[in-house]
C-alpha positions as CSV (number, residue, x, y, z in Angstrom):
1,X,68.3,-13.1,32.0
2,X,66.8,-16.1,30.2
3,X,64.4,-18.7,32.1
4,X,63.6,-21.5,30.1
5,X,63.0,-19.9,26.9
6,X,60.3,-17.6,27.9
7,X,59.2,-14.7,28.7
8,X,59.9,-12.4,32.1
9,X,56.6,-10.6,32.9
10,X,57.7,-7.8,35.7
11,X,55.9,-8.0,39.1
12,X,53.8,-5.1,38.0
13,X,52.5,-6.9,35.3
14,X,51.8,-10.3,36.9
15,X,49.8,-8.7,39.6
16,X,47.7,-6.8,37.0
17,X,47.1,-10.0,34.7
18,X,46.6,-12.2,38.3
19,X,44.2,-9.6,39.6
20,X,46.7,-9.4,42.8
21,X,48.2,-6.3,44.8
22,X,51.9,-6.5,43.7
23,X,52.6,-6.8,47.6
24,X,50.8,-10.4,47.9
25,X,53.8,-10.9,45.2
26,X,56.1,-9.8,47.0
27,X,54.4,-11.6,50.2
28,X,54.5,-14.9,48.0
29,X,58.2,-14.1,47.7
30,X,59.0,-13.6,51.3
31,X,57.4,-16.8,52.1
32,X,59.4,-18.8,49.9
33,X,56.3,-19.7,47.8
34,X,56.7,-18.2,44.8
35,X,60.3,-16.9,44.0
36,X,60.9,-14.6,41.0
37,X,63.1,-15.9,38.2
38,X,65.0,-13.0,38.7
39,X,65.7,-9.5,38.9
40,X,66.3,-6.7,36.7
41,X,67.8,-3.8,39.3
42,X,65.4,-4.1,42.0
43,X,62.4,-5.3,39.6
44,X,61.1,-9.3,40.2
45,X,60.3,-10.9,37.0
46,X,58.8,-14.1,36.4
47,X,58.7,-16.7,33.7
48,X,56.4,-19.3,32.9
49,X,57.3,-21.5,35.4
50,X,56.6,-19.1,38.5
51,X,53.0,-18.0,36.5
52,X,52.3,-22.0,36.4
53,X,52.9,-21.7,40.3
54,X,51.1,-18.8,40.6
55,X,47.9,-19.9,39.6
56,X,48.4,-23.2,40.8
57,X,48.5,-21.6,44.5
58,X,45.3,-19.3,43.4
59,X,43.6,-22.3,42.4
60,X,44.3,-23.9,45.8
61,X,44.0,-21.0,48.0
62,X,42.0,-18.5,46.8
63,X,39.6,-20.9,45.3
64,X,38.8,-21.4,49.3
65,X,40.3,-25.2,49.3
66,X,43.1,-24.6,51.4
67,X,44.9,-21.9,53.5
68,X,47.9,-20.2,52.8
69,X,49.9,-22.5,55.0
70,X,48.5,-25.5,53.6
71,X,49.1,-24.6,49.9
72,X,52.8,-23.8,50.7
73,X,52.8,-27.2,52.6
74,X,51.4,-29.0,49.3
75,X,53.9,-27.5,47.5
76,X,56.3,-29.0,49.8
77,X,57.7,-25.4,51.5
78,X,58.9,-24.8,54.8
79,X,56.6,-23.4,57.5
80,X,56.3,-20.4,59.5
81,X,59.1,-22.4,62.2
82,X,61.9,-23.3,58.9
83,X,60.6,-26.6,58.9
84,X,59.7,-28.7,56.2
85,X,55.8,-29.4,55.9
86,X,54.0,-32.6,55.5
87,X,53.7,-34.3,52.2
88,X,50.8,-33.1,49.7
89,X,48.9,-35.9,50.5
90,X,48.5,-35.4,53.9
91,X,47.5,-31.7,53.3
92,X,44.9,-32.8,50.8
93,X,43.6,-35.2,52.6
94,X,43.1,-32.3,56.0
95,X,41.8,-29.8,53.3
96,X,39.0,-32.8,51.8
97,X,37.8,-33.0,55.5
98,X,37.7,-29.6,56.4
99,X,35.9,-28.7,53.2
100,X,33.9,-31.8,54.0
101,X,33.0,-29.9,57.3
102,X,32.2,-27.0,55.4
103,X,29.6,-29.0,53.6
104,X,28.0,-30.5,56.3
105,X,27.8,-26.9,58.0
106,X,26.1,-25.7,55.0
107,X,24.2,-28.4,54.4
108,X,22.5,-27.9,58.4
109,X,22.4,-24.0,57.6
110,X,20.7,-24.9,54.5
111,X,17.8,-27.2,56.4
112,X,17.1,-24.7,59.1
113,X,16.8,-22.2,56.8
114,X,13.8,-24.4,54.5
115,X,12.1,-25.3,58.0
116,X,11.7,-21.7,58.7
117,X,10.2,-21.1,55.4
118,X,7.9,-23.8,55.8
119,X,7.3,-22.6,60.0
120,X,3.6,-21.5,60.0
121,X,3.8,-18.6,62.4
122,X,3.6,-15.0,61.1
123,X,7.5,-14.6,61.9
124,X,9.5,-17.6,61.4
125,X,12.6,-16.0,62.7
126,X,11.0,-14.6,65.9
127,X,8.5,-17.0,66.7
128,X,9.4,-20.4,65.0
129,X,9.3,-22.9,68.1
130,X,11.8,-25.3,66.8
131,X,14.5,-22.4,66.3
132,X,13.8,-21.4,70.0
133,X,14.1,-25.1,71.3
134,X,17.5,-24.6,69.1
135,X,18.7,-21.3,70.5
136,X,17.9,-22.4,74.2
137,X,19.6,-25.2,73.7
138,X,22.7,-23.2,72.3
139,X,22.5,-20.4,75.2
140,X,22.6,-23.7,77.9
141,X,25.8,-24.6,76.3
142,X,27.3,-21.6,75.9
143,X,27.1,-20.9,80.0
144,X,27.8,-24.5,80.7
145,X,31.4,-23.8,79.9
């Protein structure tokens, strides 16, 4: 069963060298995202082509820049409901602002934190009055709704 010239690599062995269970694979497959280049008996087999893909959607996904459902929508795959996904671009661009998001979270986690190391009571965590003001603030909201 030749593909291109190269290569088959079983499932087995593409989870091993992707450092994947062989049922994300097979979940990959199901999706529609990544298709084997075929089949020897009941045995998916992929070339170079489908590794290419493979580590293109672990790049996007598990490098944490975009969900499962926005990778396959990058790659221009049908969703969940059979129909076809918003161009790459548009998923790129939702993915730069959520990750911009991200960064802004972090970025306020990562203040609070440095004022409480700086907060000159005995127990920053407990006692810091700023944090209080904070969490008061937070606990108002939170029954307001």
């Amino acid at each position: 069963m030749p593909h291109d010239g190269d290569e088959l690599r079983s499932i087995s062995e593409v989870a091993r060298g992707f450092g994947l269970p062989v049922s994300t694979l097979r979940y990959y497959d199901e999706l529609g995202l990544l298709p084997p280049a075929g089949r020897r008996g009941s045995v998916r087999h992929y070339g170079r082509r489908e590794l290419r893909r493979l580590a293109l959607i672990q790049h996007l996904h598990h490098g944490g820049m975009m969900s499962l459902a926005d990778t396959a929508a990058a790659l221009g795959e049908r969703g969940p409901d059979g129909r076809r996904q918003p161009p790459g671009r548009a998923v790129l661009t939702g993915a730069i602002a959520l990750i911009e998001e991200r960064v802004a979270d972090l970025q306020a986690a990562r203040h609070r934190l440095a004022h409480l190391l700086t907060c000159p009571t005995d127990d920053p965590v407990r006692e810091c009055t700023l944090l209080r003001e904070e969490l008061d603030q937070y606990v108002a909201e939170a029954l307001d709704r």
